[in-house]
Structures are given as C-alpha cells and as structure tokens.
C-alpha positions as CSV (number, residue, x, y, z in Angstrom):
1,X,44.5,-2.4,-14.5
2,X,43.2,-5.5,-16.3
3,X,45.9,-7.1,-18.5
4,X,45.6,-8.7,-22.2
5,X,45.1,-12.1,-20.9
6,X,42.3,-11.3,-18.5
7,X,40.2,-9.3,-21.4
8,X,40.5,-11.5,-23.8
9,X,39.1,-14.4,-20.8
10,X,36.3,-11.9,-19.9
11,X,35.5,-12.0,-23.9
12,X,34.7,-15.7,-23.7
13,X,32.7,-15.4,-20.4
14,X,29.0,-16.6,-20.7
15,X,26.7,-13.1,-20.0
16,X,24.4,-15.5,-17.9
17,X,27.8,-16.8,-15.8
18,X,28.9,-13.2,-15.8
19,X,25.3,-12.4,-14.0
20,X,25.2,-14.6,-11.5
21,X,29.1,-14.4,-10.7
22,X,28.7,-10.6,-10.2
23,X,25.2,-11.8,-8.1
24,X,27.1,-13.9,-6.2
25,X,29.6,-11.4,-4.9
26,X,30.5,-8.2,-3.9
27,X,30.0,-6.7,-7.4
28,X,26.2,-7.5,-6.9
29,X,26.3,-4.5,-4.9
30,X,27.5,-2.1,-8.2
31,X,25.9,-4.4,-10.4
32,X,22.1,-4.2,-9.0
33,X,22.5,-0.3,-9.4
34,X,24.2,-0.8,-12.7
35,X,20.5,-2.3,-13.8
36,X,18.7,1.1,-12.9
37,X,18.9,3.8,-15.4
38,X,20.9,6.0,-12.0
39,X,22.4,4.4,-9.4
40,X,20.0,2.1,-7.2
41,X,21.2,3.8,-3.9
42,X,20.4,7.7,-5.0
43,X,17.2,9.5,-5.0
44,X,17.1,10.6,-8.9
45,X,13.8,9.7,-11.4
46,X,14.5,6.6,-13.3
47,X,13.0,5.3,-16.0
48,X,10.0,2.6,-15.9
49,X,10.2,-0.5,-18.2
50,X,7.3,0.6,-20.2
51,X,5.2,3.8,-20.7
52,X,3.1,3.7,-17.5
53,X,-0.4,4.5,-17.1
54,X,0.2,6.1,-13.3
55,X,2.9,7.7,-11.9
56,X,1.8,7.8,-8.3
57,X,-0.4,5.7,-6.2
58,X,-2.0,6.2,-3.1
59,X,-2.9,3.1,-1.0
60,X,-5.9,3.0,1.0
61,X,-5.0,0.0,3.6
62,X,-8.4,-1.2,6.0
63,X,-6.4,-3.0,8.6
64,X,-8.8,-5.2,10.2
65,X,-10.5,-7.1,7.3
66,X,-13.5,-5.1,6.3
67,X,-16.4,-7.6,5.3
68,X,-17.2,-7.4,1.2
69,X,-20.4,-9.1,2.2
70,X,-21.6,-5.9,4.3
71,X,-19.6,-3.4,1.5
72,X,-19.6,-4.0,-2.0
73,X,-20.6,-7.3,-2.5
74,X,-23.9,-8.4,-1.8
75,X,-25.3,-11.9,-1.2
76,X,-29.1,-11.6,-1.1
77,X,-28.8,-15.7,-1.1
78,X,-27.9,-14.9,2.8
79,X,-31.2,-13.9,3.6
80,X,-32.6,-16.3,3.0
81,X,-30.5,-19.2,4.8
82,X,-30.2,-16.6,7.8
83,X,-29.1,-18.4,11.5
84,X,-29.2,-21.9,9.1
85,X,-26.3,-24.0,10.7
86,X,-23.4,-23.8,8.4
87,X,-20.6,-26.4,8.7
88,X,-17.1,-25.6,7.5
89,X,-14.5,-28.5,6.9
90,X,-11.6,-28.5,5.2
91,X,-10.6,-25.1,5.0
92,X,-8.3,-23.1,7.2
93,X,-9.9,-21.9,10.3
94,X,-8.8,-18.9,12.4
95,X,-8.7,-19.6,16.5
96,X,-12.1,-17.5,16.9
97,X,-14.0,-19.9,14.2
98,X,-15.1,-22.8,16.4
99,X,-18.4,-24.2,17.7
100,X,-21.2,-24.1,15.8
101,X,-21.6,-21.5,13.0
102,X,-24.4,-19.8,11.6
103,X,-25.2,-18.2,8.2
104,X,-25.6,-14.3,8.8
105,X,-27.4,-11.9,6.7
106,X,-26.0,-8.5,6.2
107,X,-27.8,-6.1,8.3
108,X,-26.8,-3.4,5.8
109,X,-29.3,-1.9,2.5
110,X,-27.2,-2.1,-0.4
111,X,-28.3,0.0,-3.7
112,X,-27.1,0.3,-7.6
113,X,-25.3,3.5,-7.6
114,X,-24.2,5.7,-10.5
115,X,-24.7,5.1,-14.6
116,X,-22.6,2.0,-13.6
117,X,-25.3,0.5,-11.7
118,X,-22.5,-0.4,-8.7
119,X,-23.7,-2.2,-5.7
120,X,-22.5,-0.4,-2.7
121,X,-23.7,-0.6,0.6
122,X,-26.0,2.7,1.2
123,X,-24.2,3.5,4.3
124,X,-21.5,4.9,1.6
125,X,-23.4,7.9,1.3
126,X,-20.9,9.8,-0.4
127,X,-18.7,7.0,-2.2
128,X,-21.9,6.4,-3.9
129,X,-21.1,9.4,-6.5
130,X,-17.8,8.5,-7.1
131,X,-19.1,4.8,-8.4
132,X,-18.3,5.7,-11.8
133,X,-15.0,6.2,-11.7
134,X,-13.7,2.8,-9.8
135,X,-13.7,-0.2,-10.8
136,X,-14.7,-2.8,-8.0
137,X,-12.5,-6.2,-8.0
138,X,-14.4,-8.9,-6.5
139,X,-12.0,-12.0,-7.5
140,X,-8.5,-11.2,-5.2
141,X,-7.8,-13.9,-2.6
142,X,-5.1,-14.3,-0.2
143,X,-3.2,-16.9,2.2
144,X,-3.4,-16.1,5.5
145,X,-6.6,-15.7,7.8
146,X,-4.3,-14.0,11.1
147,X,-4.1,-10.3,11.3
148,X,0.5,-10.0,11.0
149,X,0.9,-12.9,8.6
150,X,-1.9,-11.3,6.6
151,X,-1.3,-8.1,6.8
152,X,2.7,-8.5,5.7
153,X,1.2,-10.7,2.7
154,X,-0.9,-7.6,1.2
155,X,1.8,-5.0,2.1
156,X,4.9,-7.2,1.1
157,X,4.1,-9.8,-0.7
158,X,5.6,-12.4,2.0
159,X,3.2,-13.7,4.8
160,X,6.2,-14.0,7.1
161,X,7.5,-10.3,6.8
162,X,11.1,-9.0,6.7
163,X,10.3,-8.2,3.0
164,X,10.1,-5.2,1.4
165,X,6.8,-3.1,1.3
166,X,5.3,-2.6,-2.3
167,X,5.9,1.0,-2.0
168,X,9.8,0.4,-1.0
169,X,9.6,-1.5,-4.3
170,X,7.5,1.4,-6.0
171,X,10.5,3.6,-4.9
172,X,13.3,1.2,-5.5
173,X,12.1,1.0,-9.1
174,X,11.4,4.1,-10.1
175,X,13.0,6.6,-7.7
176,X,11.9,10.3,-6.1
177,X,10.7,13.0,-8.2
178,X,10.7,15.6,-5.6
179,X,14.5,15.2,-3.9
180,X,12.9,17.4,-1.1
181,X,10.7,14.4,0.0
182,X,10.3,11.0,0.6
183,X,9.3,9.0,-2.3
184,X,7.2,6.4,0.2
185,X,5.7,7.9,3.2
186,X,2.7,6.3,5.0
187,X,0.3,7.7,7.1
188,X,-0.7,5.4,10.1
189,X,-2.9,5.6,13.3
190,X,-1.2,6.2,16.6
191,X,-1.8,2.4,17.0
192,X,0.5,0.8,14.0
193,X,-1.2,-2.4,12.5
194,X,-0.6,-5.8,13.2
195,X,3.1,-6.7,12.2
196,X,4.2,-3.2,12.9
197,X,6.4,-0.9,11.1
198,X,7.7,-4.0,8.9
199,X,4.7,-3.7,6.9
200,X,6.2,-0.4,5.0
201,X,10.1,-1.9,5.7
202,X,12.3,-1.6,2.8
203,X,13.2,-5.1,3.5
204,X,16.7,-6.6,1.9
205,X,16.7,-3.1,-0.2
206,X,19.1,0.0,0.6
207,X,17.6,1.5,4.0
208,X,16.4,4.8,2.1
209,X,13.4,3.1,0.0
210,X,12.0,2.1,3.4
211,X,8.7,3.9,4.3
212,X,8.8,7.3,6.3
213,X,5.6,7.3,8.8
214,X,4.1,10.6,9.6
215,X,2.9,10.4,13.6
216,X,-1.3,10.5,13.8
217,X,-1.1,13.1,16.6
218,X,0.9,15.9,17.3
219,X,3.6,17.3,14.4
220,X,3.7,14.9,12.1
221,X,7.5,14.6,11.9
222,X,9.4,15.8,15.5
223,X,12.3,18.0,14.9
224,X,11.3,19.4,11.7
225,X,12.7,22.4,12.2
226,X,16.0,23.4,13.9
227,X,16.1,25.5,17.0
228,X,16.2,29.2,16.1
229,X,20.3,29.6,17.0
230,X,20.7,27.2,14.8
231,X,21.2,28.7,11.0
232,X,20.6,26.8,7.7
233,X,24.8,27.8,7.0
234,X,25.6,26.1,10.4
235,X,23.1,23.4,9.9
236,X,24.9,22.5,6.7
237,X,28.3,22.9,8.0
238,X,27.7,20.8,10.3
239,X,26.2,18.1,7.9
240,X,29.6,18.2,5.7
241,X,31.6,18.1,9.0
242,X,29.4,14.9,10.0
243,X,29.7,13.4,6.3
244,X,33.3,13.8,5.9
245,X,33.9,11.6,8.9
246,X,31.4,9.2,7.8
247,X,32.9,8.9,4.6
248,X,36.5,7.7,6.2
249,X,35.1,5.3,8.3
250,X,33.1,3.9,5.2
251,X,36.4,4.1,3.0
252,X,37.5,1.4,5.6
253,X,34.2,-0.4,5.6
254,X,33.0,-0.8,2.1
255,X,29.6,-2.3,1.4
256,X,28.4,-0.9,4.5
257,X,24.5,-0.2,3.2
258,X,23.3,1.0,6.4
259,X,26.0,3.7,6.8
260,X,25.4,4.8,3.6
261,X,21.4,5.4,4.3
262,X,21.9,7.0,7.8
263,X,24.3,9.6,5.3
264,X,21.6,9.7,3.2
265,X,18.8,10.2,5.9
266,X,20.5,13.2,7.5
267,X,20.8,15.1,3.9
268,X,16.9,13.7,3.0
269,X,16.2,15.4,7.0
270,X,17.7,18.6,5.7
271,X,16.5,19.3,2.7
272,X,12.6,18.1,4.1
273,X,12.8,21.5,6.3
274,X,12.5,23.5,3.3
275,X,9.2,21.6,1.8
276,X,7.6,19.6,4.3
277,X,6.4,22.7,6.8
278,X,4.6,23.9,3.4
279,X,2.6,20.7,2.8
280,X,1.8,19.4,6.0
281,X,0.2,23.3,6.4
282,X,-3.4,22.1,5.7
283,X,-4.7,25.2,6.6
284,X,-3.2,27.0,3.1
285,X,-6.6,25.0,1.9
286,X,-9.9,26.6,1.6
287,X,-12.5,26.2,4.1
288,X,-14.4,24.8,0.8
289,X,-11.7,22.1,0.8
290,X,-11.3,21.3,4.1
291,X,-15.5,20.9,4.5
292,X,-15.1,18.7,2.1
293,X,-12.5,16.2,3.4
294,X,-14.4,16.7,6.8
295,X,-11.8,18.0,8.6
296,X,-12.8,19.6,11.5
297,X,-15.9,17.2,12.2
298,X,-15.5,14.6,14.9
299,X,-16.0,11.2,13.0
300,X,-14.2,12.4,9.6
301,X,-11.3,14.4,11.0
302,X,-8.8,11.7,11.7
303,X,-8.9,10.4,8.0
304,X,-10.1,13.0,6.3
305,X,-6.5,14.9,7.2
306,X,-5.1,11.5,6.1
307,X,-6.3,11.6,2.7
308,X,-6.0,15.3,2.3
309,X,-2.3,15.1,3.5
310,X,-2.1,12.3,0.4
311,X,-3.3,14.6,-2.5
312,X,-0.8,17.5,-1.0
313,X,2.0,14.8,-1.5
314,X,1.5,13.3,-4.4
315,X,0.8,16.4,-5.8
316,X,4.5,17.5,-4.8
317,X,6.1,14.7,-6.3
318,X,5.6,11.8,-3.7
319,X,5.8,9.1,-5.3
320,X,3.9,6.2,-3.1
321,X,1.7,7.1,0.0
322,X,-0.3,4.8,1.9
323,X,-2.8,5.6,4.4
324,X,-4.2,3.8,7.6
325,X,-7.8,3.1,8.6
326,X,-7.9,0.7,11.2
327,X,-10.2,-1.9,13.4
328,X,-12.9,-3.5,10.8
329,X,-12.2,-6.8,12.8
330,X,-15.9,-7.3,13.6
331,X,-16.6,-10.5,14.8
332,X,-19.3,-9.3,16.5
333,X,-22.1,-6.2,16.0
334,X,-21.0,-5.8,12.9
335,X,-24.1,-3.5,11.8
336,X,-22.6,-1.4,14.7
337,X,-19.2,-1.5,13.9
338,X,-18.8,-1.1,10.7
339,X,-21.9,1.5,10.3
340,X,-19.1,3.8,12.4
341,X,-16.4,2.7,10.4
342,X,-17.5,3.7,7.1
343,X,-19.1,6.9,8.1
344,X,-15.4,8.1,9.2
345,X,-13.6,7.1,5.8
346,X,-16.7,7.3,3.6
347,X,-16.9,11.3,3.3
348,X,-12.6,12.1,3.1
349,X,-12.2,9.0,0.2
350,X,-14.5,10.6,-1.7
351,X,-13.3,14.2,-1.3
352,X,-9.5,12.1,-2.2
353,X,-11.2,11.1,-5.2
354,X,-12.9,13.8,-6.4
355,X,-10.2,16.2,-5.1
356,X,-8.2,14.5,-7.5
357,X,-10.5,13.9,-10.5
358,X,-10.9,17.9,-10.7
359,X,-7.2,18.9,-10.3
360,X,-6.1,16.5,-13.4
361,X,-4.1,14.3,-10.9
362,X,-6.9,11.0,-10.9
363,X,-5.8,9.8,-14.0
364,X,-1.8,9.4,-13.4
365,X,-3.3,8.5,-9.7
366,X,-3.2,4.9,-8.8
367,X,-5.7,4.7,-6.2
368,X,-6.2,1.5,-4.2
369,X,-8.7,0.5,-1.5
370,X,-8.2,-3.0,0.5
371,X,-7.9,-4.7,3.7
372,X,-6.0,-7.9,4.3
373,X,-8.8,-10.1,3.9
374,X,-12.7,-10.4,3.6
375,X,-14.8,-11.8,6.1
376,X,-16.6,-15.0,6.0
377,X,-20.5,-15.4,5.1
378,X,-21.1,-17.3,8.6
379,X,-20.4,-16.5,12.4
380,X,-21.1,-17.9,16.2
381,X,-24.2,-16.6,18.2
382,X,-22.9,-14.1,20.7
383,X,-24.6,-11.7,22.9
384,X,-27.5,-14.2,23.6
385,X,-28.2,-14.9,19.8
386,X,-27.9,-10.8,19.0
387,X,-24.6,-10.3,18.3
388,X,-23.9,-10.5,14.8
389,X,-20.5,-10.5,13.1
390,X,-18.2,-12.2,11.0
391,X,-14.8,-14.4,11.2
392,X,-11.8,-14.2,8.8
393,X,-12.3,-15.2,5.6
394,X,-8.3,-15.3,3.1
395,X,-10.5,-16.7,-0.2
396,X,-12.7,-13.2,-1.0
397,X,-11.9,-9.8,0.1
398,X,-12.9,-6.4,-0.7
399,X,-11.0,-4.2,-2.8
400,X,-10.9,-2.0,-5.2
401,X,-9.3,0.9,-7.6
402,X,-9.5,4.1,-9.3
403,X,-7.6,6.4,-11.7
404,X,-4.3,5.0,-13.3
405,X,-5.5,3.4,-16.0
406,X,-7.6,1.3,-14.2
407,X,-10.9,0.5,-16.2
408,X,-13.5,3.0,-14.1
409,X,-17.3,2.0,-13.7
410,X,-16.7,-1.6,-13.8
411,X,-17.2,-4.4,-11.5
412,X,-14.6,-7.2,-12.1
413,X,-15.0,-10.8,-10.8
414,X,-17.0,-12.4,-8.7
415,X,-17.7,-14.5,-5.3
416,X,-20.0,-17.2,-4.9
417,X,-23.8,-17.2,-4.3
418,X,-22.7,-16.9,0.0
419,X,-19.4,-14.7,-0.7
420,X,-17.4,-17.1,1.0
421,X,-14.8,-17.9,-1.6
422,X,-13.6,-15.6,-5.4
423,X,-15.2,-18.0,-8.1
424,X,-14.5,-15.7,-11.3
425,X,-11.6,-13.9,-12.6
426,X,-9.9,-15.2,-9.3
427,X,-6.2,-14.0,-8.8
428,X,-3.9,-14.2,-5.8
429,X,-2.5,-11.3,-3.9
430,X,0.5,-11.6,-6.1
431,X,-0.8,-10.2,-9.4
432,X,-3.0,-7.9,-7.7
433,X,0.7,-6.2,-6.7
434,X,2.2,-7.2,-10.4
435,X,-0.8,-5.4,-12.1
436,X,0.0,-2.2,-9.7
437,X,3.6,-2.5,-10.8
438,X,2.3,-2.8,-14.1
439,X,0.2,0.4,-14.0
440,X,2.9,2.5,-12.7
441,X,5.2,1.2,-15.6
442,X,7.2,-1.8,-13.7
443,X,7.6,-5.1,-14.9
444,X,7.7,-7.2,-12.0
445,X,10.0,-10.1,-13.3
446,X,13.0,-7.6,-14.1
447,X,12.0,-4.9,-10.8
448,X,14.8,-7.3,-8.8
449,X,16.9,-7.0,-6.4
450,X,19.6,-9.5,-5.4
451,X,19.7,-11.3,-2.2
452,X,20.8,-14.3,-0.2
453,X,21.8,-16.1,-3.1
454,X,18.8,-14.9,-5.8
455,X,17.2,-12.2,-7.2
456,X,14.6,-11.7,-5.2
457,X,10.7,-9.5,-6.7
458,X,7.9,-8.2,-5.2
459,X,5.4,-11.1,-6.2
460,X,8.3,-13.4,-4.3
461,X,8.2,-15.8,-7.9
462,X,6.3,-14.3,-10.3
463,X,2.6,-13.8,-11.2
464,X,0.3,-12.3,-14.0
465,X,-1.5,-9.4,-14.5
466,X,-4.9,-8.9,-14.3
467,X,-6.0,-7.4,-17.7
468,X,-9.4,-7.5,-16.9
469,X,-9.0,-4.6,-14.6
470,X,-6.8,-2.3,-16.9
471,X,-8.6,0.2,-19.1
C-alpha cells in the first residue's frame, strides 16, 4: 500500500525521471506494455499512432542482390563504355572485386511499359502490366556489400543482427488481427538466406513477435494436426494441465519473457489447427487462380505457391508476411542467370498483384520488392572474356512498392549516368523502413521498446520519411 508520504513524493517526481527510472528497472517490463493501447505481451489489435494508409504488407525479399542495372534501371551510357577499364578507389570493395574491372553492358532489352512509361527490363513479361500501379524507387542505399551483414541491415535494420526483424516490429506495434494466426509469418526457400533465421528474429522483443517460417517442401508447418486419439477436449485439457504448472514455476520466477512466450506458443499452436489447414489448402482456389499464379508449371511453381499463400494470409488477418526468392548473386553469366530468375518470380508477382488489386485488398496492401543491395556497373573478365556479371554494389539497389498508399505509376529517384551510386532523392535503408512504418500507421520514434539501458527503434536512431514515394 503506498503511504501519504510516498504519494505526495511521487507528486513531485519529474515525468521524464519517472520514465527512465521505470526504464531502468524492472517496471520497464509493465511499463513498455503500459505504452500500447493492450498489453505489449498479448496478441489483441492495437491502435497505430496515426490513421494508416496499409494495414498489411507483404515483403518481397530477393536475397542475392538482384542488379537494378539489368531490372529497372537502365544505363544506356554502359554501352557505350562496354569492356572500357574501370578503376574503383576509395569505395568499399567486396573480396570478389579485385583485379582489373571492366564496364559491362546489360545484355538485357529494356522497354517503356504501361501509361506510366516505366522502364522495365522486357524479360518481365508479365510485371510489365502491372507498371501502373507501382511506383519504382531508384534512390535507397545501404551499408554493407557482404551477403549476412547486408541482409540483417534490410531485414532489421542493424548490419550486425540480433535485432528485431521489421515485421517483429510491424507486430510488436500493432498486434494480430486474426488471434488464430501469426501476425508475422515468412515464407523461405528450403535453403534460409544468409544470416539465417535471425533475419525475421524478434530480437530484444517478447519471443511471440518473432517470425513463424512456413517449411518450402513438404507440410508447411509439422504437427499441425494431432494424432486422431487425440481429441480437441483432451488437447485442451492437457494445455491447462501444462499451463497451470507453468504458471507456478513463473510465480517464482517473475520477468521470465521466454517462459511466458513458450505459454503463449503452445495456445497460438492450438488455436492454428482450427485455421491454418483451411488456408494453406491452395487447392480451395480455381484452376483460373492457380493458372495464374503458375502453380503447377516447373519454373513458377515454387513462388508462385509463395505469393499465393501471401494473399490467403493477409486476407485472413495476417498482419506481415514476407516471402523468399533467392540466388540473384550473379557475378558471372548474368544474362543467364538472371533471365531464369525473373522468369520464376515474374508471372506469380504479378498474379500477387493483380490478385490483390481485383479483390479490394491492394490498396490497404503494403507491397514491397527488394534485395539487399544492387550490383555494381563493372565486373572482371571470366570465362575467357565471356562471362559477364556483376559485383556488390551497397550505394544503388533495386526496389520498389505498390498498394498502401504508395504513389502508383511513378518512378522516384535516380542513379547516376553508370548506376553505380543513388544521386537523387537518395535515402538510407533506415527511412525506407520508417516510411513502411509510416504507411501502416507507426511512427517510428515512439514504436520503442526498451533495452540494455535505452529505448531501442527499428531505424536503430531515427530517420525521415520519404514523402516523395507516398501518394
């Protein structure tokens, strides 16, 4: 019971010493949920800082670095200095950039699609009709030119990992609107990328906001559903059984977060076997549907079940998915290499797109396409002079949105005349993540969450969004 004397001293208490005093103990635990509208730790809807223009998002992620030179940002000025020595100095260097470098054309036509006159490499055969309603960001630049350091800076926001992934944060800060689900689930290749499962970790956060991967081959989730002796009424009495002993051995431990989310995990487990057979059933879609997505065709069939899986979850109230297309590292036969890679995600992102344009769901859709850097406008001879490719390249990349307020049949930015570095409307990796948060109704200077001695945010100290990109 707090006495007279002790009121009347909190009455006199700075609110900015009261914050970090309750930061700087155990009360930071009660007091970091106490900033949510619900408590941080459960599953419930909470409200977004300011009327968002997406409630969802769906994150394309080319592990690999695909080349923006040889996708969506031509340099017809490499043409013409084709196999011209190039010297680089000065500039971070990844181990395979050594010897003598050449300027390399790219081996791929490139048209003006749509009323938006987009360039897009004509190897997008279908992405080409979709043109109109993305908006292509040319000016995004990041740190880091190796695969894990980069790949944790475009997924996390921290080159060095061990920070949360920006749909942990997604979840964290705005919570599950289907209780049956996941609110963050990603969908990655049997290989995971560089740096791992870390890449979709929920970092310092509860365990719960961590990413839940669906496996590439086989059932997507093992143990779905319970043996058939085993009823939903013994199921659960064995859950309240299992949770009542938890809960004395977390009486004796408080502040134990990781008890708390293995708790949490086996109710989330139990109430997935009621919803999750349902939406992972992708034959419940018409043959139409599945044609379209090119399921059932050899190059297309991986991805396109991918991106189909992502509209069926969203659509049921996931609230962040991203999906896995991997290997555009080509340092070599690039024409060869990346021909194959974007005939087996061109077809399925467009269906994604469209799919979700003509249900109603593209405009609350955050959609977002990137790798974790670009590639650079120069590369060594290989092959005896006919091996073309390109090396890491952290100052251009290729990326770019649709839906969710994003502004739709616009090109935004720019690289310079050889694509090697962003030039105009040039913004780090940081407020490309605070303009997401932005979208789906987050401000990224008060989503925090304290740790080690500070709050801690997704863009690690703050950034700015990009305006020019929001609709």
């Amino acid at each position: 019971m707090v006495t007279m004397n002790e009121r009347a001293h909190f009455q006199f208490v700075p609110r900015r010493d009261f914050l970090y005093g309750l930061g700087a103990s155990i009360g930071s635990l009660a007091f970091t949920s106490m900033l949510s509208a619900d408590d941080a730790d459960n599953r419930s809807t909470r409200r977004p800082h300011h009327p968002p223009k997406a409630n969802r998002c769906i994150f394309l992620m080319m592990e690999g670095g695909p080349s923006h030179i040889d996708t969506f940002d031509p340099k017809p000025e490499l043409a013409k200095r084709h196999l011209q020595e190039f010297s680089r100095s000065g500039e971070e260097q990844s181990a395979m950039s050594s010897g003598k470098r050449y300027f390399v054309k790219s081996p791929f036509e490139f048209v003006k699609a749509g009323e938006s006159g987009a360039d897009i490499n004509s190897a997008w055969e279908h992405l080409q009709t979709c043109v109109d309603d993305m908006c292509f960001f040319r000016g995004a630049y990041v740190e880091s030119v190796n695969h894990p350091t980069a790949c944790y800076h475009v997924n996390t926001g921290n080159r060095f990992g061990g920070d949360p992934g920006v749909g942990a944060w997604v979840n964290y800060g705005l919570g599950s609107v289907n209780e049956n689900l996941p609110g963050f689930v990603v969908l990655p290749n049997t290989s995971y990328p560089q740096g791992g499962s870390a890449n979709w970790s929920n970092g310092f956060l509860p365990a719960q906001f961590q990413g839940t991967p669906f496996r590439a081959t086989g059932s997507p989730i093992l143990d779905l559903n319970p043996p058939q002796w085993v009823s939903r009424d013994r199921q659960r009495a064995n859950l309240d059984l299992l949770s009542s002993l938890n809960e004395k051995h977390l009486e004796a431990r408080p502040g134990r977060n990781d008890l708390e989310a293995r708790m949490e995990s086996y109710e989330l487990a139990y109430r997935m076997q009621t919803e999750v057979p349902e939406v992972l059933d992708l034959s419940a879609e018409s043959a139409e549907t599945l044609r379209m997505y090119g399921i059932g065709e050899r190059k297309t069939d991986s991805f396109g079940r991918k991106c189909l899986l992502a509209r069926r979850l969203v659509e049921k109230g996931v609230r962040f998915v991203q999906a896995y297309a991997s290997n555009w590292d080509s340092h070599d036969y690039i024409h060869r290499a990346h021909g194959s890679l974007i005939r087996s995600v061109d077809k399925p992102i467009a269906a994604l797109l469209k799919d979700l344009k003509q249900r109603g769901l593209l405009k609350n859709t955050l959609v977002l396409f990137c790798g974790e850097f670009g590639r650079t406008p120069d590369n060594g001879l290989r092959g005896g002079g006919k091996s073309y490719g390109r090396d890491h390249n952290a100052n251009a990349m290729a990326m770019w949105f649709a839906g969710g307020g994003t502004k739709s049949g616009h090109t935004i930015g720019a690289t310079d005349e050889i694509g090697a570095k962003a030039v105009e409307c040039a913004h780090h990796i940081r407020d490309v993540h605070v303009t997401m948060l932005h979208l789906l109704g987050l401000d990224d200077n008060k989503l925090t969450y304290y740790h080690a001695g500070r709050f801690k945010q997704l863009s690690q100290f703050g950034g700015q969004v990009i305006r020019e990109l929001i609709a």
